[in-house]
Every structure is written in structure tokens, then in C-alpha cells.
GUPA-430331 format. One record per residue (C-alpha): residue number from 1; x, y, z; residue in one letter. Coordinates in Angstrom, 1 decimal. Example, Ala and Ser with C-alpha at 12.3 -4.5 7.8 and 13.67 -1.06 7.14 Angstrom:
BEGIN
[r 1, [12.3, -4.5, 7.8], "A"],
[r 2, [13.7, -1.1, 7.1], "S"],
end
This chain:
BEGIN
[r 1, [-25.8, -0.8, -7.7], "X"],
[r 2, [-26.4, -0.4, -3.6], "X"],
[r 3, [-26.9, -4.2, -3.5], "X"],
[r 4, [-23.5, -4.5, -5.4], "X"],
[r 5, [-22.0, -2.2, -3.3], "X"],
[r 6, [-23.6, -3.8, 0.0], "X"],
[r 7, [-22.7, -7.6, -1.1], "X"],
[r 8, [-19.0, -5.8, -2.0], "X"],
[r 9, [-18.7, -4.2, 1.5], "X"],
[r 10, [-19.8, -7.3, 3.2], "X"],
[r 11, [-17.4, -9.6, 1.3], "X"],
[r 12, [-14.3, -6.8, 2.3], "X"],
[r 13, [-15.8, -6.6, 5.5], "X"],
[r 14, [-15.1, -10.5, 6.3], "X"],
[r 15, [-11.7, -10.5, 4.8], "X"],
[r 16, [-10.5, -8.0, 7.1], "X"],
[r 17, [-11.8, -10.2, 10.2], "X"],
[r 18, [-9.7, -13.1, 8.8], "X"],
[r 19, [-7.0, -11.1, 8.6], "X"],
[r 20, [-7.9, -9.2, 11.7], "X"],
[r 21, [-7.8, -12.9, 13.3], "X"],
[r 22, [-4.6, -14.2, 11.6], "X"],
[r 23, [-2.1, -11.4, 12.5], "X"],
[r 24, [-3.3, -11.7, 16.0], "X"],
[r 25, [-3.1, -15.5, 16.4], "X"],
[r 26, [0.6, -15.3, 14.3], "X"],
[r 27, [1.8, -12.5, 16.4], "X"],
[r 28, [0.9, -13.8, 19.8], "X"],
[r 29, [2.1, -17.2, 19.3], "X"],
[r 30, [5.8, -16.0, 18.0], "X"],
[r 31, [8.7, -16.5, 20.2], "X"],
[r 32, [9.4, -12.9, 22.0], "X"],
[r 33, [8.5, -11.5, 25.4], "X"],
[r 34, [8.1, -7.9, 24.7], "X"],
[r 35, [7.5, -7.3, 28.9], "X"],
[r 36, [10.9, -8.6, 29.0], "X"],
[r 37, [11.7, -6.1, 26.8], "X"],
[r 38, [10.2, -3.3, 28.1], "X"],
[r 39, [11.6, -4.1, 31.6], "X"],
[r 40, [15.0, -4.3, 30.7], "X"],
[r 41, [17.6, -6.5, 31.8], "X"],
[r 42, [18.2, -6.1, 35.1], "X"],
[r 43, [14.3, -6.1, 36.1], "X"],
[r 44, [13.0, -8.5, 38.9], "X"],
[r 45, [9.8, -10.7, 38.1], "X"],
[r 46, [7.5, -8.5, 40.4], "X"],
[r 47, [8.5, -5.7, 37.8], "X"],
[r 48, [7.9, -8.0, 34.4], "X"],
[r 49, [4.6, -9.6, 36.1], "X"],
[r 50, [3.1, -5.9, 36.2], "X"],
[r 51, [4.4, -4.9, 32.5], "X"],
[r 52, [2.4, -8.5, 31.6], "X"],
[r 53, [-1.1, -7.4, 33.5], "X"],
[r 54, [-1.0, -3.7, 32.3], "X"],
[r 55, [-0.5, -4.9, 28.4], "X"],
[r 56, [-2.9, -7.7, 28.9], "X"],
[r 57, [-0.8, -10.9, 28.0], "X"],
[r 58, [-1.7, -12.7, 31.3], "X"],
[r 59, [-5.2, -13.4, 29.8], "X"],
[r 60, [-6.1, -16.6, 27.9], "X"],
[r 61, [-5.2, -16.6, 24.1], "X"],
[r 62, [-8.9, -16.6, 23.3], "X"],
[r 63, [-10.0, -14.2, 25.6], "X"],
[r 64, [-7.6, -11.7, 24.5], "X"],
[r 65, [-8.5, -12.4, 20.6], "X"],
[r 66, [-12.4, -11.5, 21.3], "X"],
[r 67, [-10.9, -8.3, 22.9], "X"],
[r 68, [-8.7, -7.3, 20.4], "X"],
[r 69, [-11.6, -7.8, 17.2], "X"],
[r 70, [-13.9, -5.8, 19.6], "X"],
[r 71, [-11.2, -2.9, 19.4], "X"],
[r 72, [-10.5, -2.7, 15.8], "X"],
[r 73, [-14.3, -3.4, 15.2], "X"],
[r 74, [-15.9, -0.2, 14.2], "X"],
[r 75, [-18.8, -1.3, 16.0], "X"],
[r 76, [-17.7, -2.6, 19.6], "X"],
[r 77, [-19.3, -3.1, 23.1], "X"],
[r 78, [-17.3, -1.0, 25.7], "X"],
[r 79, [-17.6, 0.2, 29.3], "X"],
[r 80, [-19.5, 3.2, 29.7], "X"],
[r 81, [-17.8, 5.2, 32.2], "X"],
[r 82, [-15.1, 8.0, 31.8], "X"],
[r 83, [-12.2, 5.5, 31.2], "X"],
[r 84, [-14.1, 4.6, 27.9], "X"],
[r 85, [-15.0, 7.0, 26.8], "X"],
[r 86, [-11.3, 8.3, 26.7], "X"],
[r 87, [-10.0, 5.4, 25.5], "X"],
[r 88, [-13.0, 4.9, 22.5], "X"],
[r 89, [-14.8, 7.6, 22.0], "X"],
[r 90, [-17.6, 7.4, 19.2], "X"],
[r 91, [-20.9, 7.7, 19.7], "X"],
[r 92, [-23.1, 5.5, 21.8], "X"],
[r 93, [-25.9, 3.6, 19.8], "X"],
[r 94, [-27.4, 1.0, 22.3], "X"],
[r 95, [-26.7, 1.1, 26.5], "X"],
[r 96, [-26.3, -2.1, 27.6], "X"],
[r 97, [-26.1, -1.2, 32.0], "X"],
[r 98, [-22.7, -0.9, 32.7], "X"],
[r 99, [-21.5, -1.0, 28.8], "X"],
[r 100, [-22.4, 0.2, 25.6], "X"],
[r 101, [-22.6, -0.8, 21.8], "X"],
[r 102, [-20.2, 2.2, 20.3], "X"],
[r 103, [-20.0, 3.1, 16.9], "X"],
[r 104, [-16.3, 4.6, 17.0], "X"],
[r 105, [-12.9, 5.0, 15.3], "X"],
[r 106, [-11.7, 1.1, 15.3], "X"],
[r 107, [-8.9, 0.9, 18.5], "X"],
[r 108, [-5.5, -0.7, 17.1], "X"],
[r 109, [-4.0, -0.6, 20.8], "X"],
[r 110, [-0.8, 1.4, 21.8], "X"],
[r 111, [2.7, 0.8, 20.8], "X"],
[r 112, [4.9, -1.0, 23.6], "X"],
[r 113, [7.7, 1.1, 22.8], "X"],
[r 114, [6.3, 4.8, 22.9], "X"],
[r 115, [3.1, 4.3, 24.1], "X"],
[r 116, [1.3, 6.5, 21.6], "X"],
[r 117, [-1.7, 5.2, 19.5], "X"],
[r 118, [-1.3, 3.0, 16.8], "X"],
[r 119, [-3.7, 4.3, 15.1], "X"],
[r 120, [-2.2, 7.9, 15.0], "X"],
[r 121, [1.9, 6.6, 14.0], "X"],
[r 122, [0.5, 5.0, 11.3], "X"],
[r 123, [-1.6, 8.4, 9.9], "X"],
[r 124, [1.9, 10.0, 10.6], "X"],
[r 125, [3.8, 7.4, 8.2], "X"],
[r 126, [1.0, 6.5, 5.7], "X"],
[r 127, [1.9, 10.3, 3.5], "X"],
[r 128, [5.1, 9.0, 2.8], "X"],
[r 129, [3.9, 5.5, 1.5], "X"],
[r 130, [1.1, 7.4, -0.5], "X"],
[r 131, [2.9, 9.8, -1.9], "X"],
[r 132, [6.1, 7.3, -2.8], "X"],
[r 133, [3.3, 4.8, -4.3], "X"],
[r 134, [1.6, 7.5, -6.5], "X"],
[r 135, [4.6, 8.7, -8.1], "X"],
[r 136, [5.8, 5.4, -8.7], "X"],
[r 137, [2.5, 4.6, -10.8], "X"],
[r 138, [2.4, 8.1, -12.3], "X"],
[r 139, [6.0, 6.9, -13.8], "X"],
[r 140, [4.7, 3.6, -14.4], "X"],
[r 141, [2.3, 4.3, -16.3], "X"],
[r 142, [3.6, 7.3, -18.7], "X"],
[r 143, [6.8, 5.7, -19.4], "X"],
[r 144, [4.8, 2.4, -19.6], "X"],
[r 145, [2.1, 3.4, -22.5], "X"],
[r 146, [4.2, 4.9, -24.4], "X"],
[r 147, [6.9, 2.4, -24.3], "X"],
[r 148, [4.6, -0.3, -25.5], "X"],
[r 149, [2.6, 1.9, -28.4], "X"],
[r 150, [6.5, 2.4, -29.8], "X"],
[r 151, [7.1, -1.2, -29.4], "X"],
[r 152, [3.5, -2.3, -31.1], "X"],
[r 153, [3.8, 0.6, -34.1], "X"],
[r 154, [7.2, -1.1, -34.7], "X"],
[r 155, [6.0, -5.1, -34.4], "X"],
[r 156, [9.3, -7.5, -34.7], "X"],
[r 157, [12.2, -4.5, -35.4], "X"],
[r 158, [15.2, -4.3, -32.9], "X"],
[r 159, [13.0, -1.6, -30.3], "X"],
[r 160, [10.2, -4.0, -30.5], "X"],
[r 161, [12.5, -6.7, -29.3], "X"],
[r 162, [14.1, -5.2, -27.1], "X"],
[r 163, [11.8, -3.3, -25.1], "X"],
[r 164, [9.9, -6.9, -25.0], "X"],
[r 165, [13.3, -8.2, -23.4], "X"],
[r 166, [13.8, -5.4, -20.9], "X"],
[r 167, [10.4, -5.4, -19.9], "X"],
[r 168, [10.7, -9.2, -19.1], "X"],
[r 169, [13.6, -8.5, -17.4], "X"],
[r 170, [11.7, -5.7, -15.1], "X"],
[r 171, [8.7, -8.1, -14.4], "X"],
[r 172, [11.5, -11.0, -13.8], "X"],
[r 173, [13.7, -8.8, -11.1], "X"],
[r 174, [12.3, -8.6, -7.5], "X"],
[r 175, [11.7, -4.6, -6.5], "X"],
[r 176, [14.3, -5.0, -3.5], "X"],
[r 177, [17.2, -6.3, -5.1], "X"],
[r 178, [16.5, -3.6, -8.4], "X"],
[r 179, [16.2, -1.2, -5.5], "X"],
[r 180, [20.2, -1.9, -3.9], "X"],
[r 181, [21.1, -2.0, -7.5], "X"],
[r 182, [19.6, 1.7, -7.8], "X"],
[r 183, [20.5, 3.4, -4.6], "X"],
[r 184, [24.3, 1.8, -5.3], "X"],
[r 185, [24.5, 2.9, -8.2], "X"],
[r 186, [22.8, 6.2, -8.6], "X"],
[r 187, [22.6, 7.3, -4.9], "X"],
[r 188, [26.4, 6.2, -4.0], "X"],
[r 189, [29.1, 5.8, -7.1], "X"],
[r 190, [27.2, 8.7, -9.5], "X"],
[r 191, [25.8, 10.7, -6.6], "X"],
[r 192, [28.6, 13.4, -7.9], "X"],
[r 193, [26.6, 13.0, -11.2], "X"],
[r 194, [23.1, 12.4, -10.5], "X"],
[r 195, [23.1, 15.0, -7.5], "X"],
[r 196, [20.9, 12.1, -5.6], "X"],
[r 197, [21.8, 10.5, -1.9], "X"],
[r 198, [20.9, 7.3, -0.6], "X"],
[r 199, [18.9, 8.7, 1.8], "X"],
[r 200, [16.6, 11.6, 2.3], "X"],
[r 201, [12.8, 12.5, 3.1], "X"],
[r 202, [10.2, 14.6, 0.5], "X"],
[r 203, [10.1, 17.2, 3.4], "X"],
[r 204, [13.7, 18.3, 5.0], "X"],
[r 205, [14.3, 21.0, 7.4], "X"],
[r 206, [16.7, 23.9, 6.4], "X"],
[r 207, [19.5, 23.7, 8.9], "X"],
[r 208, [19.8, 27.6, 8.2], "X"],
[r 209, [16.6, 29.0, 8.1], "X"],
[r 210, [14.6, 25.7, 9.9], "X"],
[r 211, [12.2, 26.5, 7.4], "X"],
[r 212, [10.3, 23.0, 5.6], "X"],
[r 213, [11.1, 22.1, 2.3], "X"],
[r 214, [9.8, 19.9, -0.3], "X"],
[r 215, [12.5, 18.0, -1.7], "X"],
[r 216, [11.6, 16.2, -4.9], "X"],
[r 217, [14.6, 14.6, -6.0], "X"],
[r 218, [14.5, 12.3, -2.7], "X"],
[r 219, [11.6, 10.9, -4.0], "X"],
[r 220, [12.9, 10.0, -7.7], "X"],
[r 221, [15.3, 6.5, -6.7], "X"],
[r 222, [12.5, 5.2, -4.2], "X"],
[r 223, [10.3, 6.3, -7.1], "X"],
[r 224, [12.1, 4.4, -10.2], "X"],
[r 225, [12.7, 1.2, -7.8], "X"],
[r 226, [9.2, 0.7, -6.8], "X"],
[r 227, [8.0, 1.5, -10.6], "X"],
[r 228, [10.0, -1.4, -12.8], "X"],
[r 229, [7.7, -3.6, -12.5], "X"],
[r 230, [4.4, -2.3, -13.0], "X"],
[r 231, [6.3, -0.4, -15.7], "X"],
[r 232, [6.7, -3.4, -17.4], "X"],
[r 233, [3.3, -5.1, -16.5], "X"],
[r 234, [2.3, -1.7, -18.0], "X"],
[r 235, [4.5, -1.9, -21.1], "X"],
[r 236, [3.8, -5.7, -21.9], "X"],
[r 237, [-0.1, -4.9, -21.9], "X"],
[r 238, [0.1, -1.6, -24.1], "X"],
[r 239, [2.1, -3.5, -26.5], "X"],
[r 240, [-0.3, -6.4, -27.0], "X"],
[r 241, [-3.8, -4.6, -26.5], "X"],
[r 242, [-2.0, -1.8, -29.4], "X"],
[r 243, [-1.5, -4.7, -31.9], "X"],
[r 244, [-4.7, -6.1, -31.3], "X"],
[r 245, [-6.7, -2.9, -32.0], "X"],
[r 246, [-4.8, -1.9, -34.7], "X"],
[r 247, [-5.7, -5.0, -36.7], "X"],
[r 248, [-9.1, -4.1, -36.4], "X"],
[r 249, [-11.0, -3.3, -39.5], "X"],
[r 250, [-12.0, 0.5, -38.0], "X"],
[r 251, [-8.4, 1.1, -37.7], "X"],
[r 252, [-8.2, 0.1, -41.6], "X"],
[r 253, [-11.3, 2.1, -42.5], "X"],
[r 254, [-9.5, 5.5, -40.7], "X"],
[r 255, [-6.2, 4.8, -42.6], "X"],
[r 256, [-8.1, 4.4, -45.9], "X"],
[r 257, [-10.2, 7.6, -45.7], "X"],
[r 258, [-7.2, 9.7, -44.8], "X"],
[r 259, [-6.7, 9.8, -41.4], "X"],
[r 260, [-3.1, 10.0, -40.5], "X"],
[r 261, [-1.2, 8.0, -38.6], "X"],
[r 262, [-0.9, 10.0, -35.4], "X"],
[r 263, [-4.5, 10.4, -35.4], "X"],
[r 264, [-5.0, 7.2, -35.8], "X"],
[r 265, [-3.2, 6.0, -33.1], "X"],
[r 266, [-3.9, 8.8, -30.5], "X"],
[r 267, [-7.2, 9.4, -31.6], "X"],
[r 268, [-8.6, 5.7, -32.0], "X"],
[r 269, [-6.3, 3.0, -31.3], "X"],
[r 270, [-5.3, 4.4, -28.0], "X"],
[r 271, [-8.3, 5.1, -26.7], "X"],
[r 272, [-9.3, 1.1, -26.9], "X"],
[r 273, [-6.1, -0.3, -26.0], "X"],
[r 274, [-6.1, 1.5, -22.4], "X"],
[r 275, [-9.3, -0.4, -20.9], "X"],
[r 276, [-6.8, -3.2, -19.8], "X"],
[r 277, [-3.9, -1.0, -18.7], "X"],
[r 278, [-6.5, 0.9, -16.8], "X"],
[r 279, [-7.1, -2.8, -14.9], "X"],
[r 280, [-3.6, -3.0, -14.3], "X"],
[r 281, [-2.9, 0.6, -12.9], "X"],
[r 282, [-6.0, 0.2, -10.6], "X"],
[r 283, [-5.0, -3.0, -9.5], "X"],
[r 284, [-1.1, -2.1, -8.7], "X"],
[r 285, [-2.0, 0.9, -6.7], "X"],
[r 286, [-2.6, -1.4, -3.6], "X"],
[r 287, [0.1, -3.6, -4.4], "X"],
[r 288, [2.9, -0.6, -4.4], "X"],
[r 289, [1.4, 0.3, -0.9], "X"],
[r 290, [2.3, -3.0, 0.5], "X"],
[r 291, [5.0, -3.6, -1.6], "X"],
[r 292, [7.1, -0.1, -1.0], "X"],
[r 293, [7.6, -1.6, 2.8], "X"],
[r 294, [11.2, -2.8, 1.4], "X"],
[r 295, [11.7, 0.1, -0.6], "X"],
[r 296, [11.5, 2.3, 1.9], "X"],
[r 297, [13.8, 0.8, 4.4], "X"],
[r 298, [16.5, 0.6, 1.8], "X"],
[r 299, [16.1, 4.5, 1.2], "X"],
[r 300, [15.2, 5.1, 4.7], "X"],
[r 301, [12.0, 6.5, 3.4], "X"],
[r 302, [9.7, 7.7, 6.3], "X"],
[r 303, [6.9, 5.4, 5.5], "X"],
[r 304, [4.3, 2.2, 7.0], "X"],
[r 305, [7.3, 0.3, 5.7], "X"],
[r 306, [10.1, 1.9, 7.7], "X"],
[r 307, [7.8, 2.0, 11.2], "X"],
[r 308, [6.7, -1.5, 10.8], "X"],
[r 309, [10.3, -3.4, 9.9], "X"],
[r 310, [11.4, -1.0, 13.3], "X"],
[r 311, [8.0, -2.4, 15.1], "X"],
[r 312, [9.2, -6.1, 14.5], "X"],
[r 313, [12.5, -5.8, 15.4], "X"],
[r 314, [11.7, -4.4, 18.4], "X"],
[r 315, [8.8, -6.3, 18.8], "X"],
[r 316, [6.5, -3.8, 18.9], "X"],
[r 317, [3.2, -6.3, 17.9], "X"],
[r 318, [0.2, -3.2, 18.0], "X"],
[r 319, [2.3, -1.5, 15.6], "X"],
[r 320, [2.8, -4.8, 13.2], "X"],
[r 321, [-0.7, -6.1, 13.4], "X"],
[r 322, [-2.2, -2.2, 13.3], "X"],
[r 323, [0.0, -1.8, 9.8], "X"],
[r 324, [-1.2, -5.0, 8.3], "X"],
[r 325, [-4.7, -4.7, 9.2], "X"],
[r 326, [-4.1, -1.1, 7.5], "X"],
[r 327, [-2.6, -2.4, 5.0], "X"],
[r 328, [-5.2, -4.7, 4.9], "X"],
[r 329, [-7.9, -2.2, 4.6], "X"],
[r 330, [-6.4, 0.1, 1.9], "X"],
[r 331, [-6.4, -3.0, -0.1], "X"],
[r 332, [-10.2, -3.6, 0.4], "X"],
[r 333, [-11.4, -0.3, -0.2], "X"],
[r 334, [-9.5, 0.4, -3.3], "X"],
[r 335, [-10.9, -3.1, -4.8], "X"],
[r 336, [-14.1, -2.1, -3.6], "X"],
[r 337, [-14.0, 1.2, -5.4], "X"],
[r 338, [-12.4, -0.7, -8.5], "X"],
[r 339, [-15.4, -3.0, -8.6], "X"],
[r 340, [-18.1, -0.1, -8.5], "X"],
[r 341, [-16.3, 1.8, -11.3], "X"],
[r 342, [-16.2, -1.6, -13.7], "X"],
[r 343, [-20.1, -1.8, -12.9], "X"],
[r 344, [-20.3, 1.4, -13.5], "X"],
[r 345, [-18.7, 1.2, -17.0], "X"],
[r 346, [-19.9, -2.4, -17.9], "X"],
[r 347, [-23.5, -3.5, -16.1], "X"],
[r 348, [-22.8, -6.9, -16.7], "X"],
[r 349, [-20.5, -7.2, -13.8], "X"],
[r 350, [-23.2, -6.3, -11.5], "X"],
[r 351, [-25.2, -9.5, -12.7], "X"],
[r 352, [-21.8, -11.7, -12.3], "X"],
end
């Protein structure tokens, strides 16, 4: 299991360099002087020429690339004096004269825009994301099983057919354009109704009493958009792996010695047919992460989504390429921990 888990890290480990590599070769390479930006207008080229040197965009393209990998490294070779040790940290495993090799809190630069660490706004949004993509898969899945055991105890009647339908319609619908649909409808036109706003944040502050408040309901239409399709995925799956367990013979055997139906199903059938929906809800978890980025700026959801759409329109690039590698990263270690559970449950995934 710790050479699994070893060849597993290793394997993560090099995707996040690629993608480490890509972002920063895409997002240096883009049209977009953000010096210019930061100067303003009516700057003289003295003024842009020092923005340039203090962000480090007067270097050569490769020289800069090294720099940036040896920053959001975990392991990196950094100056020794007070400066680095400021800007770094970590702890100091090899001196090498002047420098170091560090083992420290990988660097994702400074935002152009408020100077702050990248590494820090990101911690500050990444709640919202989390807590947005878990109780979309929480719905997800619920609603999901026990929309596709209905449909699979009922094969070929009018709910089995149209639950099939819908869900095909869910998978078939891009989360964005489900998500206007949603906050339109249900946030805007029956907002009288529903109670629900467009907008709105899990925690508000009481205008009254400035107290913090956990608001609930502002999570429910971010919730439901980002949730259709993995609901149906979820549905779809249930559905089929239901029919095929019930036609096995120890399904037949339960009937025939009395077992009722309910028990049969919750008891037996159930507990087989959720090995592959437990594949899908491990593998979507990730996927909701990166894919709430849209849902969130439609609900103005205080998320990685909302700060990095903001970061490219104001060409913020440490914030863009710190969220993707993030992104990047969450992706990895989830699969990773995926992996070591299925080897944990089933040994011969270790040998493949």
C-alpha cells in the first residue's frame, strides 16, 4: 500500500508541474500589460519601467518560469538572509552559502491589484466553493438514489420513463445556462414566492445588530444549479446498477423465503447497487469545485470562482494561475485519496 501510495503521489506530483508550466507559459504569453495597468493612464515610461522590474516581467521568459516552479515548489532553493526568510519561510534542510534548499509553504506570488498573497485570498474564498460544492453533492446524491431505485422498482411505466427523460435532459443542459434559468426564475419572477434573491452569501451581517449570520437559503439556487447534473449521472447509474442486482438470483432467493419487499431492496439490493454511484460521487466532488467557478459569478457567490473571473478581467495573473494550480491540486489529492480507498476495498487495484 506505501508503494501505491508513493507511485500515486509521484504520478499527481508531475501533473501539477505540467500544469504548474502551462498556466504560466499561457498567461505570460497573453496579450495584457498589467504594469500598464497598475500605472494608470496618465503614467510616464520611467513610472511603467519600475512597475515591470519590481513584478519581474523584465526577465527572460525562461528565466522567470524556473523562478516561478521554484516558488510554488514545496521544496525550493532560496536566499538565506532576512528577506527570505520573510518572504518563504519553512524550514531550512540543506545550506547551500548564500542560499538554501527550504522545505516551506509553496509561494503563489502576490496579487497585482492588492498586493496581498495569493496564497492567503484563495484560503479566504475556497469556504465558499467547498461548502457550495458539498451541498450540491449532498443533494445530488439523496435526491439522485432514490430517484433511480423508484425508477428501477417501476422498469418501463410512465415514472420510469420519465425520470429517464429528465435525467437526460439534466446531463444534456450545461450547469451555466440551467443556472440563469434558476436564479431568473426562482431568485427574480417567484422571489415573492420562493423568499430567495439572486444574490446573497452563507454568512451576512445584521445591519441591526452587526452580528454574523448563517444564511442557508442563499446557498439552495447556487446549490440546485450546480447539482442537475451529477443528479442525473447519479440517477442514470442507480437506475441501471438497481435493475441489474435485482435480477440476481439472491434477490430471488430473499423474495422466495419471505423477505419483503422493502427489505429487500434496502437491505440487499441497495447495498450492491451503490459501489458504482459511490465512483461517481467521489469522482464529481472535484469536478463541482472547478465547475461551480460559473455558478458562482451568476449568484455572486463569494467563492475561487468569483475572485478568479475578477483576477482575469483585471488581469490579475498570480491570482489566475495560483487558483488553477489550486484548483489543480484539490483535484490530485482527492483522486489520490479515491485511489487508496478502491485499494483499500479491492487489492487487485494495487497490482493494476
Amino acid at each position: 500500500m506505501l508503494a501505491f501510495l508513493f507511485r500515486r503521489l509521484g504520478q499527481g506530483l508531475l501533473v501539477l508541474v505540467g500544469v504548474a508550466c502551462t498556466v504560466f507559459l499561457l498567461f505570460n504569453v497573453l496579450p495584457g500589460d498589467p504594469a500598464a495597468l497598475l500605472a494608470g493612464q496618465r503614467s510616464d515610461l520611467a513610472t511603467k519601467a519600475a512597475i515591470t522590474a519590481d513584478l519581474g516581467l523584465d526577465k527572460p521568459l525562461p528565466t522567470r518560469l524556473l523562478g516561478y516552479l521554484n516558488d510554488v515548489s514545496p521544496l525550493g532553493v532560496h536566499a538565506r538572509d532576512s528577506a527570505g526568510r520573510a518572504r518563504y519561510g519553512g524550514v531550512t534542510l540543506l545550506p547551500l552559502g548564500e542560499q538554501a534548499l527550504v522545505l516551506k509553504t509553496p509561494y503563489l506570488r502576490r496579487s497585482f491589484q492588492s498586493n496581498k498573497d495569493v496564497l492567503r485570498i484563495l484560503l479566504d474564498y475556497f469556504p465558499g466553493t467547498m461548502w457550495l460544492a458539498l451541498a450540491a453533492m449532498l443533494l445530488a446524491s439523496t435526491v439522485g438514489v432514490a430517484l433511480g431505485v423508484l425508477a428501477a422498482l417501476r422498469p418501463q411505466s410512465w415514472l420510469d420513463r420519465a425520470l429517464v427523460s429528465t435525467s437526460v435532459l439534466g446531463i444534456s443542459v450545461p450547469s451555466f445556462v440551467a443556472a440563469i434559468a434558476i436564479a431568473a426564475t426562482f431568485g427574480f419572477y417567484w422571489s415573492h414566492w420562493t423568499g430567495l434573491s439572486l444574490t446573497g452569501q452563507l454568512y451576512e451581517t445584521n445591519p441591526f445588530s452587526g452580528e454574523t449570520q448563517l444564511v442557508l437559503r442563499n446557498l439552495l439556487l447556487p446549490a440546485v444549479a450546480l447539482g442537475i447534473r451529477p443528479l442525473a449521472v447519479i440517477t442514470q447509474l442507480t437506475r441501471s446498477s438497481m435493475l441489474d442486482v435485482m435480477s440476481q438470483d439472491y434477490i430471488r432467493t430473499a423474495r422466495a423465503k419471505g423477505l419483503s419487499r422493502p427489505a429487500t431492496v434496502l437491505r440487499h439490493a441497495l447495498r450492491n447497487a451503490l459501489n458504482p454511484v459511490v465512483t461517481a460521487v467521489s469522482g464529481w466532488l472535484a469536478s463541482l469545485m472547478a465547475g461551480a467557478f460559473f455558478i458562482e459569478y451568476i449568484f455572486n457567490w463569494k467563492g475561487l470562482g468569483t475572485v478568479t473571473l475578477r483576477a482575469v478581467e483585471n488581469l490579475d495573473f498570480p491570482v489566475v494561475m495560483g487558483a488553477t494550480i489550486f484548483v489543480a491540486a484539490l483535484f490530485v489529492l482527492i483522486n489520490i485519496a479515491v485511489d487508496m480507498l478502491y485499494a483499500a476495498l479491492d487489492p487487485r487495484v494495487k497490482i493494476g
